[in-house]
Residue frames relative to the residue before (quaternion, step in Angstrom):
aa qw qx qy qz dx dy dz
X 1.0000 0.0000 0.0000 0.0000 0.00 0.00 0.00
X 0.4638 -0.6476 0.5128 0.3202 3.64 -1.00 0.91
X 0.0405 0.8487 -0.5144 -0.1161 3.12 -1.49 0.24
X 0.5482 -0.6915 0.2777 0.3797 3.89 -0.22 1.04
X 0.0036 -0.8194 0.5732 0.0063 3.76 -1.03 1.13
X 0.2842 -0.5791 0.6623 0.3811 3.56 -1.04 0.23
X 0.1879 -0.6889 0.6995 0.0299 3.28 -1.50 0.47
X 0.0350 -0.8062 0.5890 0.0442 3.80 -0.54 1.26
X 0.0743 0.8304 -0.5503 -0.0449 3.36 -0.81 0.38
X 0.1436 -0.8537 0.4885 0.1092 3.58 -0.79 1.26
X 0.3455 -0.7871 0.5108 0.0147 3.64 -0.27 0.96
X 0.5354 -0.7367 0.3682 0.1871 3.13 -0.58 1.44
X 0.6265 -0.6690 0.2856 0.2800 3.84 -0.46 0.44
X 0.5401 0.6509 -0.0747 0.5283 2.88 2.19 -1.13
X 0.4912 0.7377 -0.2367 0.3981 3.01 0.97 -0.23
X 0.2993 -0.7650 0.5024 0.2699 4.12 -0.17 0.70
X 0.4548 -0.4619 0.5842 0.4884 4.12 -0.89 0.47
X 0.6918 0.4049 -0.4933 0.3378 4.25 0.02 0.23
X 0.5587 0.6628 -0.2682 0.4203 3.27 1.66 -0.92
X 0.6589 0.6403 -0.1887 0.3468 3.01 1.16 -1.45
X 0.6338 0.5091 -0.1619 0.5594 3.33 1.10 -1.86
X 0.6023 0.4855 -0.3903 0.4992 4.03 0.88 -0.90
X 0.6567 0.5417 -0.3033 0.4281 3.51 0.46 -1.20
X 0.6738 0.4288 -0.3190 0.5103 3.64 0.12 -1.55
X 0.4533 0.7509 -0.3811 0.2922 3.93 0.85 -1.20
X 0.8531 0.4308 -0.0770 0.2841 2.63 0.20 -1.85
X 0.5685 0.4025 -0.3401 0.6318 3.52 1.42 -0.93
X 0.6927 0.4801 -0.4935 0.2147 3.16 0.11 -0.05
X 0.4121 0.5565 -0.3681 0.6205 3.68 1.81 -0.70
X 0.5310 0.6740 -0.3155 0.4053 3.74 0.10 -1.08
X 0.7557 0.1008 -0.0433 0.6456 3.65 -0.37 -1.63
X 0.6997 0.3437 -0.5295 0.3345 4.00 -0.40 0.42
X 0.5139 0.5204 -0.4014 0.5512 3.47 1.11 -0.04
X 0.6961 0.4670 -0.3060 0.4515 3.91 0.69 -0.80
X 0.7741 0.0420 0.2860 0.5632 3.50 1.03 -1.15
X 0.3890 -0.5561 0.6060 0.4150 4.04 -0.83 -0.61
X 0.5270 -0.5791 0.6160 0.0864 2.76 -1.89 0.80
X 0.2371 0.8417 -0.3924 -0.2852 3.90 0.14 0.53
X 0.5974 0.3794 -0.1125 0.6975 3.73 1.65 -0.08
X 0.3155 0.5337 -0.7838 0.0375 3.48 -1.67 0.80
X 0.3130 -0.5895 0.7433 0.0441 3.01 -2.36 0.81
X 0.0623 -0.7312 0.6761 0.0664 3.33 -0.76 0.75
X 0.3407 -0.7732 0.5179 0.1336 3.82 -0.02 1.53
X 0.4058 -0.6414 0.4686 0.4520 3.88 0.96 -1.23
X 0.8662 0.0298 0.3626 0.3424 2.73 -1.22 -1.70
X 0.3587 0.7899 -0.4892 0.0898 3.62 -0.32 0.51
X 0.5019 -0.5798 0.4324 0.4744 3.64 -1.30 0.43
X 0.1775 -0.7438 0.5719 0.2970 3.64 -0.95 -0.47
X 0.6384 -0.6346 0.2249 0.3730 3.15 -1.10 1.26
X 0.8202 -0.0377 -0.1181 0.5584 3.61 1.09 -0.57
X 0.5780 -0.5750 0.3523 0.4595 4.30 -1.00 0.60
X 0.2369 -0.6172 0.7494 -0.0373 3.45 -1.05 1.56
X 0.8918 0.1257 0.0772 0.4278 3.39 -1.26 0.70
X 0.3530 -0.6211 0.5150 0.4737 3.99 1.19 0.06
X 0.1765 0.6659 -0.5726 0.4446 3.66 0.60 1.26
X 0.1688 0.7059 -0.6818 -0.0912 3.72 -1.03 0.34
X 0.6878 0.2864 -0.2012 0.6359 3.73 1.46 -0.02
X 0.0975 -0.7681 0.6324 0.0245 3.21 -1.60 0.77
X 0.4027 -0.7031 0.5453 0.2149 3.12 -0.86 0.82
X 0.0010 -0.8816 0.4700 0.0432 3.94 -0.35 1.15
X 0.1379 -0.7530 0.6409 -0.0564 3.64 -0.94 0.88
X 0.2969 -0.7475 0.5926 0.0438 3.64 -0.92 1.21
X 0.1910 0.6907 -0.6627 -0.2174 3.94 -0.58 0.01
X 0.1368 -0.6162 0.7613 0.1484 3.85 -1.33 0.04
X 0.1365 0.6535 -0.7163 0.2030 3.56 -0.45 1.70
X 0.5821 -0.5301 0.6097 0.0913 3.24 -1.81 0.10
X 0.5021 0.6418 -0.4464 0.3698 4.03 0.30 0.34
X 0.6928 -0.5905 0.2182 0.3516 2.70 -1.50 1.24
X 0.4456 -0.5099 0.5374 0.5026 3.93 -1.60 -0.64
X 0.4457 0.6998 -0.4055 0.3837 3.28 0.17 0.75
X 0.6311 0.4624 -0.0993 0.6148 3.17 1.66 -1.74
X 0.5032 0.6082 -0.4833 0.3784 3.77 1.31 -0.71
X 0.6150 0.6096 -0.3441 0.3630 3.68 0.49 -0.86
X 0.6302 0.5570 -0.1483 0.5202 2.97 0.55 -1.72
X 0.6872 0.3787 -0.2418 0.5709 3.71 0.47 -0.91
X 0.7452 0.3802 -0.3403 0.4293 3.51 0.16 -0.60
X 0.7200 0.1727 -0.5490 0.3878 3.82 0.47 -0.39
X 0.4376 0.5868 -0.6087 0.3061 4.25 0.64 -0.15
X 0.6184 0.5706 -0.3097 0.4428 3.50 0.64 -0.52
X 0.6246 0.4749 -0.2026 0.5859 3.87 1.12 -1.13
X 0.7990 0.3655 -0.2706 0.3934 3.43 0.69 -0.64
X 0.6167 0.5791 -0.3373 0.4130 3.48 0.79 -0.31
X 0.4943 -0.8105 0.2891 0.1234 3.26 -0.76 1.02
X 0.3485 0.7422 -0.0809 0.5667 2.88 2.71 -1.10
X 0.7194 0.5310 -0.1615 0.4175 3.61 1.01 -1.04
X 0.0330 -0.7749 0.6148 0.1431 3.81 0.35 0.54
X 0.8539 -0.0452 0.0856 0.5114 3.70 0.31 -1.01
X 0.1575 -0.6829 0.7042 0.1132 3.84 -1.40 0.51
X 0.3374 0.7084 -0.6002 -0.1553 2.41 -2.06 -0.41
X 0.7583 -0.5268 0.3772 0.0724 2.81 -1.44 1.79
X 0.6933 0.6005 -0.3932 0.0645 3.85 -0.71 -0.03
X 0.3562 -0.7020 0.5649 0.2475 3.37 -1.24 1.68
X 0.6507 -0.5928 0.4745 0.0070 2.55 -2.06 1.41
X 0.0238 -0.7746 0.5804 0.2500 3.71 0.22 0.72
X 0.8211 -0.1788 0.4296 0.3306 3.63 -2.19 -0.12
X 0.7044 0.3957 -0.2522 0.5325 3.98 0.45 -0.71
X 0.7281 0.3363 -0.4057 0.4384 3.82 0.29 -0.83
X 0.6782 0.5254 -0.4689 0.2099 3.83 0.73 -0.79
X 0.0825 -0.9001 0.2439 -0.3515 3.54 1.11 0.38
X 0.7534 0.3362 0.2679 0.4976 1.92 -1.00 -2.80
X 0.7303 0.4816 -0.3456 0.3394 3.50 -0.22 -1.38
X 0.5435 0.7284 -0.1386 0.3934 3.47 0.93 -1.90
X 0.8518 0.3966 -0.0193 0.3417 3.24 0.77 -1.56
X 0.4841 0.6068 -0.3005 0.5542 3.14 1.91 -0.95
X 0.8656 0.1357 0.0101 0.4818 3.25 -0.07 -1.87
X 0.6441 -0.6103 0.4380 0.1442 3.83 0.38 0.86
X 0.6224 0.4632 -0.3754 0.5070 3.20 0.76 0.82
X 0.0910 -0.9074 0.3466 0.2198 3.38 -1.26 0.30
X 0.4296 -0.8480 0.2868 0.1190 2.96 -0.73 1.06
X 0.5998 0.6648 -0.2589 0.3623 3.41 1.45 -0.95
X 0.6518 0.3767 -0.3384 0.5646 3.57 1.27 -0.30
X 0.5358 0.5560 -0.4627 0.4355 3.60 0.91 -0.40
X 0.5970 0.5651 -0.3359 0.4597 3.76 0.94 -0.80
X 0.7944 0.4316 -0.2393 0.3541 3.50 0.50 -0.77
X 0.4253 0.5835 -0.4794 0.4988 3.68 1.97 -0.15
């Protein structure tokens, strides 16, 4: 059974605005093949609180997809393995935050959950 995740992903500064779009790309081919994509935010540019990688900026992107816990693996070591990646993180969405989520960014999600 699928189940709803937030997917962060921080992107190395180094990185060209083609790299970037190739990179983001790819999870994106990635988690619709695992599952559906129903929400992403690409945030941009940002400082980080401390230098990761001689990084003082990351480049951040959000996905909120649906795919099994199975695919979470699979997602998590492509994520470990990529070099482009300074930092992730992984986290299923319980019933109470979608709400919240719903409400922030106008979209809904609870019936998407139930296809």
């Amino acid at each position: 059974m699928s189940e709803f995740y937030e997917t962060l992903i921080v992107i190395s500064q180094t990185v060209s605005e083609e790299e970037k779009n190739q990179i983001i790309s790819s999870y994106e081919i990635f988690l619709r093949r695992e599952g559906r994509i129903i929400y992403q935010i690409n945030w941009g540019k940002k400082k980080l609180a401390y230098i990761i990688k001689k990084n003082i900026f990351g480049i951040y992107h959000i996905f909120y997809c649906k795919i099994l816990k199975s695919s979470v693996k699979n997602l998590e070591q492509k994520l470990t393995q990529d070099e482009n990646v300074i930092r992730f993180l992984i986290l299923k969405i319980k019933n109470k935050a979608l709400n919240y989520l719903e409400e922030k960014f106008n979209i809904t999600l609870n019936k998407k959950l139930d296809e």
